[in-house]
C-alpha positions as a Python dict, from the first residue, in 0.01 Angstrom:
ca = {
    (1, 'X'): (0, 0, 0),
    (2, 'X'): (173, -331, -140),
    (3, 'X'): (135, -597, 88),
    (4, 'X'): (269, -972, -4),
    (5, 'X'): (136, -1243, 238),
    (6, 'X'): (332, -1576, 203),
    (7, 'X'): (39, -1876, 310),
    (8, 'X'): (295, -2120, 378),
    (9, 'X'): (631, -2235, 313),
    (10, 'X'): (787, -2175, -27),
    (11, 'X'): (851, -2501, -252),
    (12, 'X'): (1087, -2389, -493),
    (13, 'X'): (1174, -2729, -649),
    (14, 'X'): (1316, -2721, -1005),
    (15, 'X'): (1233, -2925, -1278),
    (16, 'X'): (1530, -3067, -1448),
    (17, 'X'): (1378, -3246, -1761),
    (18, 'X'): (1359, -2910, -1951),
    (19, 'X'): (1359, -2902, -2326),
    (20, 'X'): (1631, -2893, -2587),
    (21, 'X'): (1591, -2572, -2846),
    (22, 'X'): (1367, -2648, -3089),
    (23, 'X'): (1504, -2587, -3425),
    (24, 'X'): (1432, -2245, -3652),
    (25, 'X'): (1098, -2364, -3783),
    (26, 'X'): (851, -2205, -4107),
    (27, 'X'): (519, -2045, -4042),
    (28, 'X'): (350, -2336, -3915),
    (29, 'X'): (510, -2638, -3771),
    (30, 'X'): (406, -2953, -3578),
    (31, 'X'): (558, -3049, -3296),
    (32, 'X'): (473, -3443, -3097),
    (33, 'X'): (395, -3352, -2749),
    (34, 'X'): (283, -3738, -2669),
    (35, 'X'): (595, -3920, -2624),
    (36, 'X'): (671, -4083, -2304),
    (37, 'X'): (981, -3918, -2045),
    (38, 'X'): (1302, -3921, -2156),
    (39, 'X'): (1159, -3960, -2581),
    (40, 'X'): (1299, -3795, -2783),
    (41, 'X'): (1040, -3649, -3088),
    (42, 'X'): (1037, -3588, -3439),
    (43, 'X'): (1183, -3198, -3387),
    (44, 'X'): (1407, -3296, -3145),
    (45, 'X'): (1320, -3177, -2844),
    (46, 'X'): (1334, -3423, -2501),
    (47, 'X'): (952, -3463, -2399),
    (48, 'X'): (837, -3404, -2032),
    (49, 'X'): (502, -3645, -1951),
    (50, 'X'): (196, -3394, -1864),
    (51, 'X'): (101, -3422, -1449),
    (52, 'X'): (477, -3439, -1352),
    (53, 'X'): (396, -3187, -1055),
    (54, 'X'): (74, -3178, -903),
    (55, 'X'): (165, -2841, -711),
    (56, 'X'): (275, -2512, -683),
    (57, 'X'): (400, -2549, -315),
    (58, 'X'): (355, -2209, -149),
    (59, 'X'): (85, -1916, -269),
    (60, 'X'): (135, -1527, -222),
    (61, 'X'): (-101, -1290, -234),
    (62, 'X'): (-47, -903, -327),
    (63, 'X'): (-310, -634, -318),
    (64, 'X'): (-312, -456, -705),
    (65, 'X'): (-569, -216, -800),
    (66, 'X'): (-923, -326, -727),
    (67, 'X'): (-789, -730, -610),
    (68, 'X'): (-604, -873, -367),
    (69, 'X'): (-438, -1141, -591),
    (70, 'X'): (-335, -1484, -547),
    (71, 'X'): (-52, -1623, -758),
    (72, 'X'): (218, -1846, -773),
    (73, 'X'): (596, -1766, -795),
    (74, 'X'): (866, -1991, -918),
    (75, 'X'): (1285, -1919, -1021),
    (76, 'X'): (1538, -1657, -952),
    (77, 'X'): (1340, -1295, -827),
    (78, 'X'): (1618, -1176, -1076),
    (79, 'X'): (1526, -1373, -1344),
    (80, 'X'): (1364, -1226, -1693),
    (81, 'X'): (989, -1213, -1555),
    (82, 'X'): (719, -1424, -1726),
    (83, 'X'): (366, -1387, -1637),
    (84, 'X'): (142, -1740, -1730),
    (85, 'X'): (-220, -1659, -1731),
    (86, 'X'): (-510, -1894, -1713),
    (87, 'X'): (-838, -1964, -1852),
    (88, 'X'): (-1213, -2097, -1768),
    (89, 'X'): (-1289, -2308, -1664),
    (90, 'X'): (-944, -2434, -1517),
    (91, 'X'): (-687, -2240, -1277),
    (92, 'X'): (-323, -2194, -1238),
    (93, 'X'): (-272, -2573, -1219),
    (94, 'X'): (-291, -2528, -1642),
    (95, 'X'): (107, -2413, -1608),
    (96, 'X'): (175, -2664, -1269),
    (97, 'X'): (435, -2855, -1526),
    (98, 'X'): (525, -2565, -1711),
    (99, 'X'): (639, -2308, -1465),
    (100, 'X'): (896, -2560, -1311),
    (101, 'X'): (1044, -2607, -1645),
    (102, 'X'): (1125, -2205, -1689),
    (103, 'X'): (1191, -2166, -1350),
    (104, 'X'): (1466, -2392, -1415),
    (105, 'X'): (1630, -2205, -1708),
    (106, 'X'): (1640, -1880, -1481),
    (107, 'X'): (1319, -1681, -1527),
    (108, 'X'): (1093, -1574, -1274),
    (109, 'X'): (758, -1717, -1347),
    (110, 'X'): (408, -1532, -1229),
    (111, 'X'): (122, -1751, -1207),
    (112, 'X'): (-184, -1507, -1097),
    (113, 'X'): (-549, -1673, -1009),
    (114, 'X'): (-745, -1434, -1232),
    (115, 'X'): (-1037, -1266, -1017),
    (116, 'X'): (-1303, -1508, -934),
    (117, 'X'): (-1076, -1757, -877),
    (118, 'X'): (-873, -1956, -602),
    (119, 'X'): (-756, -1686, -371),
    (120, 'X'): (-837, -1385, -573),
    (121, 'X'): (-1045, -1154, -397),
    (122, 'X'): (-1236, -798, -443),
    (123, 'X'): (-1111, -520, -207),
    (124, 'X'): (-1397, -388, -211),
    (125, 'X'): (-1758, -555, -147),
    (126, 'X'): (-1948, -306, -339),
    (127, 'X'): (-1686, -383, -591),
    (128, 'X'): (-1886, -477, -950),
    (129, 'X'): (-1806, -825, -1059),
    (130, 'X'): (-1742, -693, -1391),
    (131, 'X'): (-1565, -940, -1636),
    (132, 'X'): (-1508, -731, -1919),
    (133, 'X'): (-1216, -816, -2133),
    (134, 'X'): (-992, -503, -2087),
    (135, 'X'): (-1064, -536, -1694),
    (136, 'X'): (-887, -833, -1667),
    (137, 'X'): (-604, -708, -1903),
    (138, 'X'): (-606, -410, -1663),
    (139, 'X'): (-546, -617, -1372),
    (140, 'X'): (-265, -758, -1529),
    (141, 'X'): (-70, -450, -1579),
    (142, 'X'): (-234, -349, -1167),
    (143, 'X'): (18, -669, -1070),
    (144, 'X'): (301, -578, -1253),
    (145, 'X'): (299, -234, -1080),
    (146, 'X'): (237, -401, -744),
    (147, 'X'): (504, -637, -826),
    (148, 'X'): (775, -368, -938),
    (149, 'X'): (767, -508, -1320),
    (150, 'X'): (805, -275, -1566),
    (151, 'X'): (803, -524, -1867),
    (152, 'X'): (711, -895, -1910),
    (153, 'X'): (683, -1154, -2114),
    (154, 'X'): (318, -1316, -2083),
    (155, 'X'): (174, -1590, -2227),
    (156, 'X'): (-193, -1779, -2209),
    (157, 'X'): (-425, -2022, -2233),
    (158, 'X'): (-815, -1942, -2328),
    (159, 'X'): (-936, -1630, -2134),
    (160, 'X'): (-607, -1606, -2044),
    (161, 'X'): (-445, -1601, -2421),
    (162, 'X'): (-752, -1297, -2473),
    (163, 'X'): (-628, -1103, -2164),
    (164, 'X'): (-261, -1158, -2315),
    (165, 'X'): (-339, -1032, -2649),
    (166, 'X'): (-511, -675, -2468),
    (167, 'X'): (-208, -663, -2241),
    (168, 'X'): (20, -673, -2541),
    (169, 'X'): (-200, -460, -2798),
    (170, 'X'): (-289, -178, -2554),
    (171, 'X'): (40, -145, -2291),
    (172, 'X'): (312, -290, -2568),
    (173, 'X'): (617, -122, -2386),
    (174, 'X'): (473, -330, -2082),
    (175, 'X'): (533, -630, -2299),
    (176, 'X'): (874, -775, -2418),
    (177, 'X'): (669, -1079, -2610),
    (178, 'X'): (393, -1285, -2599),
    (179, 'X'): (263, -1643, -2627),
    (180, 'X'): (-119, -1713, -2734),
    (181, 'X'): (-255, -2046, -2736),
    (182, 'X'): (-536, -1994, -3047),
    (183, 'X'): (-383, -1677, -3157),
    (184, 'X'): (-527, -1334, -3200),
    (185, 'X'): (-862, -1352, -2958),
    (186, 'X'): (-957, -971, -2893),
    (187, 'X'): (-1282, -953, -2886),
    (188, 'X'): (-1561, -681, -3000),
    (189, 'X'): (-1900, -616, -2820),
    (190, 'X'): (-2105, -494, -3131),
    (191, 'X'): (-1956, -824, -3355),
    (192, 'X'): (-2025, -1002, -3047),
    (193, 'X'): (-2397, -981, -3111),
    (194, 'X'): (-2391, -1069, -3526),
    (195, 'X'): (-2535, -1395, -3566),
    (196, 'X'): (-2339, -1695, -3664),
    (197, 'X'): (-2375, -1998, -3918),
    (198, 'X'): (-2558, -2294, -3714),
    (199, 'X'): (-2266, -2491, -3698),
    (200, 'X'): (-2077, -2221, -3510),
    (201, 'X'): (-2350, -2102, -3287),
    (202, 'X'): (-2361, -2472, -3177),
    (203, 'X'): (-1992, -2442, -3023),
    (204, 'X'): (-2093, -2150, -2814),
    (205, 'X'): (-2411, -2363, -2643),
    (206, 'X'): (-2313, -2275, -2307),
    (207, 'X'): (-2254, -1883, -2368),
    (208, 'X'): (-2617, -1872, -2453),
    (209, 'X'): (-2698, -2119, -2155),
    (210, 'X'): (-2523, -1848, -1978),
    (211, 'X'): (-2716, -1569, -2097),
    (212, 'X'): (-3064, -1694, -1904),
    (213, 'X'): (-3162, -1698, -1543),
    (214, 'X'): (-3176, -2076, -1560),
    (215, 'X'): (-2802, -2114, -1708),
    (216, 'X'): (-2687, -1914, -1402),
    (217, 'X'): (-2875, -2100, -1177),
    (218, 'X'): (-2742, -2401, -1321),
    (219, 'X'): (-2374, -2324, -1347),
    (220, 'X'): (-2399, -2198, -985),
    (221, 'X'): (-2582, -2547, -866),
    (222, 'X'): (-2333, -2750, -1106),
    (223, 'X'): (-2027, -2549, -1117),
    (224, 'X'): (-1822, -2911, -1082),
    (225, 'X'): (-1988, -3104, -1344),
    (226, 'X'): (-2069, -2861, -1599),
    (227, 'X'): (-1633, -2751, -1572),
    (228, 'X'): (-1564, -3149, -1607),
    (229, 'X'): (-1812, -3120, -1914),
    (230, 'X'): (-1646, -2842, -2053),
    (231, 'X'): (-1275, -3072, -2006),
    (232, 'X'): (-1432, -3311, -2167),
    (233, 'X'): (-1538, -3144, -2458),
    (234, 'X'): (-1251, -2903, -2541),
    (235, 'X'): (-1021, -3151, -2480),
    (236, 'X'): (-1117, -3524, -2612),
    (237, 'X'): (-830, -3717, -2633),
    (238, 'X'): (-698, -3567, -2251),
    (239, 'X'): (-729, -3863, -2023),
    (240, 'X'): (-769, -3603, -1685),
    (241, 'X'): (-767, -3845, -1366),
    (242, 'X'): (-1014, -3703, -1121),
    (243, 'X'): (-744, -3530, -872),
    (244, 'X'): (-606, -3338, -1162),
    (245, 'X'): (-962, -3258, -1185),
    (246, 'X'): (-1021, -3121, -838),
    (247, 'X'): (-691, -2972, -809),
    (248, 'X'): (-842, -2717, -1056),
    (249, 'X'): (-1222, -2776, -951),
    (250, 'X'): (-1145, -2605, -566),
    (251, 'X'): (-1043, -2261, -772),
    (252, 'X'): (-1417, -2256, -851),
    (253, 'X'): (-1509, -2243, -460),
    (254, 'X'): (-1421, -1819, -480),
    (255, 'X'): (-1734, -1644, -377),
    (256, 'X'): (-1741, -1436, -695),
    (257, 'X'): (-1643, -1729, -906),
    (258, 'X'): (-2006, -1806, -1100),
    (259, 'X'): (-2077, -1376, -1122),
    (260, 'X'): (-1750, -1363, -1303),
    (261, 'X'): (-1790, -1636, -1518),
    (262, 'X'): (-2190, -1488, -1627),
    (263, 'X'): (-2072, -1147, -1677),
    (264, 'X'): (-1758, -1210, -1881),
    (265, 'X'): (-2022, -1450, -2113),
    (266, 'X'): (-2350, -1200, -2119),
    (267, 'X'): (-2090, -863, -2174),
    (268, 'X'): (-1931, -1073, -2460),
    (269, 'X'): (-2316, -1049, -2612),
    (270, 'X'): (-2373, -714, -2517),
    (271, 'X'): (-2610, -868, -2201),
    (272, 'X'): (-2459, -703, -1945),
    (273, 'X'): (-2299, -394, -1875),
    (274, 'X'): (-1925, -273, -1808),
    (275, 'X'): (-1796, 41, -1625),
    (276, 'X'): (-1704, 304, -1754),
    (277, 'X'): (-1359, 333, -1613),
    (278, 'X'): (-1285, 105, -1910),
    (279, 'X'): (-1506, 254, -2173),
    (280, 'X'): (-1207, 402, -2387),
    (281, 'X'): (-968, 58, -2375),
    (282, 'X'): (-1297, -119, -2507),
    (283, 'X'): (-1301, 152, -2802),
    (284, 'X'): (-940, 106, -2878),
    (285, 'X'): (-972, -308, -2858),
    (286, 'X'): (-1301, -269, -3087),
    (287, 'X'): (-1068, -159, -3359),
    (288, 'X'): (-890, -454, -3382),
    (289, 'X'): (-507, -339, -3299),
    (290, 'X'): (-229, -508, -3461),
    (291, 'X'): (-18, -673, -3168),
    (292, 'X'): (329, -518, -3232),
    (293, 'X'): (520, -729, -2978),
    (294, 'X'): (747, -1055, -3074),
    (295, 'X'): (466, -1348, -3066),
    (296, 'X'): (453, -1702, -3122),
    (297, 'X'): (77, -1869, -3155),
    (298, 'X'): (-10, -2208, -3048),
    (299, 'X'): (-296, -2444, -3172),
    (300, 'X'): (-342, -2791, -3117),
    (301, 'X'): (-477, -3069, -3346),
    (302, 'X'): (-720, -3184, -3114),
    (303, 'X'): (-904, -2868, -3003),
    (304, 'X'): (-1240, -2925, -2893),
    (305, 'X'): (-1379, -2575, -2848),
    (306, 'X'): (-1427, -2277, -3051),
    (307, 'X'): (-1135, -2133, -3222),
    (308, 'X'): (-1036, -1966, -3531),
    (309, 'X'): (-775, -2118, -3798),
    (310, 'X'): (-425, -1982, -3724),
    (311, 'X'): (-439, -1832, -4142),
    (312, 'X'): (-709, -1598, -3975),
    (313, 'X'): (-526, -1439, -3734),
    (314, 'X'): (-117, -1430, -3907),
    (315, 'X'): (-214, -1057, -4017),
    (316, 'X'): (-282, -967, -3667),
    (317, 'X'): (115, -971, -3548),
    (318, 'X'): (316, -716, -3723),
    (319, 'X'): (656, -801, -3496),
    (320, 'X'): (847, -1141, -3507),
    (321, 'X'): (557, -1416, -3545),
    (322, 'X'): (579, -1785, -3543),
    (323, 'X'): (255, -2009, -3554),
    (324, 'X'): (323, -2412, -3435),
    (325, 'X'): (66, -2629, -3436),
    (326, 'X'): (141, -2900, -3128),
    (327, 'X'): (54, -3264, -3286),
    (328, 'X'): (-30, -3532, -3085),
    (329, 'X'): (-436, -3509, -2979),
    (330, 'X'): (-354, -3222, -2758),
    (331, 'X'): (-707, -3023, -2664),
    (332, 'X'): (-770, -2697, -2567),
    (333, 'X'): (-582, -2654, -2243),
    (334, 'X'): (-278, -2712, -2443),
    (335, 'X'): (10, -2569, -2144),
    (336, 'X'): (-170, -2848, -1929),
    (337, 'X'): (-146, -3148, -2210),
    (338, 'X'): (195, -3039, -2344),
    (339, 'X'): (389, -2814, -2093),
    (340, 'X'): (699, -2898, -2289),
    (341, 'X'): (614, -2727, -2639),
    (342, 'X'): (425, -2399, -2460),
    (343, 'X'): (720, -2370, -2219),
    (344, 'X'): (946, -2398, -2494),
    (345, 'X'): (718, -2174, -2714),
    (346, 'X'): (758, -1908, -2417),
    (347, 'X'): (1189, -1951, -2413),
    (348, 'X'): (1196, -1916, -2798),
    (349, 'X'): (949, -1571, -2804),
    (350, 'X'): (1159, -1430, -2471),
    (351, 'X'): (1447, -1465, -2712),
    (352, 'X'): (1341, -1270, -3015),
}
């Protein structure tokens, strides 16, 4: 039974600085998201300073499949839906600037705590606190249905760009188009344990920290520093003020939030099990599939954490595919840094 639970009153403020259309661009294109408000940049489009909202105003919470999820709703509940998904370790606050800004040009914008996060609960307590890739793609497509959505387009940031790609590569008439920040990020158990060159190993320190009894312990004693770390790192050139920080920080206080976070990084390395509800979408996202759906990939040019080059990944899209590159020192949680260029990268896709 669909039940939506409204915690408070609704803000439904709009943001009115949205951008200008950017300009037909080639394969890869930079775009300045650094100016100040009011700036105009080098492609023309008006640019919207980062931390412009600092909240979401009211939460709802829905119960879809095996969750009762907690999400954020902004625009016209007749508006073309877009679903903005986050990543670890950060929270819905990644798209607190850019959901205003679509909200304002008329769509209805989703903003779901993925499970082990803010509000997001199991149903069940015997539940496993699996974080498999294709479970959180599956809880994706549980929302939609609880939600009445037939199709969306989704777009996201880190784990949330990977559970974007499976949404869009397995359930593609669920999909109208898609937005990944660092492109094509499917992953694949059995290359998941192949060894890497030094170098790249060393950008994956804390999955390994993550695969002992000791990282555990530690991420569950330092869950607060060792996120701020992790800011720090993927994004260098962000200059985060500390209630940004713990606007985020408090998603980390959900019960399952550390069993999540272990599993998703010891199944990645074939350490920990999955369930076998999911068995066959693993097989089908081991192969690789070519995302059919209309796609535009984001990187930035001052990415701190792992990520392939956007020339690795082009062959992945068959559909309509852009690649930008946002300019500017913009780090890893790009929608966060420059909510202007991913909100505009997520008008331009909805309109292929």
């Amino acid at each position: 039974m669909k039940r939506i639970q409204y915690l408070e009153r609704i803000d439904r403020r709009h943001f009115f600085g949205a951008a200008a259309m950017i300009a037909a661009a080639p394969l890869v294109m930079a775009v300045s998201a650094n100016a100040q408000p009011g700036t105009t940049d080098a492609a023309g489009a008006t640019s919207i300073k980062p931390g412009a909202n600092t909240s979401f105003g009211a939460l709802k919470q829905i119960e879809a499949g095996v969750l009762n999820i907690g999400y954020a709703e902004m625009g016209p509940i007749g508006g073309l839906p877009v679903i903005l998904l986050h990543g670890w370790p950060y929270d819905i606050h990644t798209y607190v600037d850019v959901a205003p800004i679509l909200a304002a040009k008329g769509y209805r914008v989703i903003v779901p705590y993925l499970r082990g996060y803010g509000t997001t609960r199991f149903l069940s307590n015997e539940a496993p606190r699996n974080a498999q890739q294709s479970a959180l793609g599956a809880d994706v497509i549980a929302l939609m249905d609880a939600l009445g959505i037939e199709k969306v387009t989704i777009a996201g940031c880190d784990w949330g760009a990977r559970t974007a790609n499976i949404v869009a590569a397995l359930w593609p008439e669920r999909c109208k188009a898609m937005v990944s920040v660092s492109g094509y990020l499917i992953g694949n158990q059995q290359l998941g344990m192949m060894p890497l060159p030094p170098k790249a190993e060393l950008q994956w320190w804390y999955q390994y920290y993550f695969a002992t009894e000791r990282g555990r312990a530690g991420y569950e004693k330092y869950t607060r520093d060792f996120a701020r770390l992790i800011w720090q790192i993927a994004s260098p050139q962000w200059s985060f003020d500390d209630a940004t920080f713990e606007r985020s920080a408090t998603a980390f206080d959900n019960p399952d939030h550390v069993a999540i976070v272990i599993h998703n990084y010891r199944w990645r390395l074939g350490l920990a099990d999955g369930e076998s509800r999911y068995h066959e979408l693993e097989q089908r996202l081991a192969k690789a599939p070519v995302i059919t759906v209309p796609t535009i990939t984001l990187e930035s040019d001052a990415n701190g954490a792992p990520h392939p080059e956007p020339s690795a990944y082009a062959k992945m899209f068959s559909g309509k595919y852009e690649h930008r590159t946002i300019s500017g020192g913009i780090g890893h949680n790009l929608p966060q840094e420059a909510p202007e260029a991913f909100a505009q990268a997520v008008i331009d896709v909805a309109g292929l």
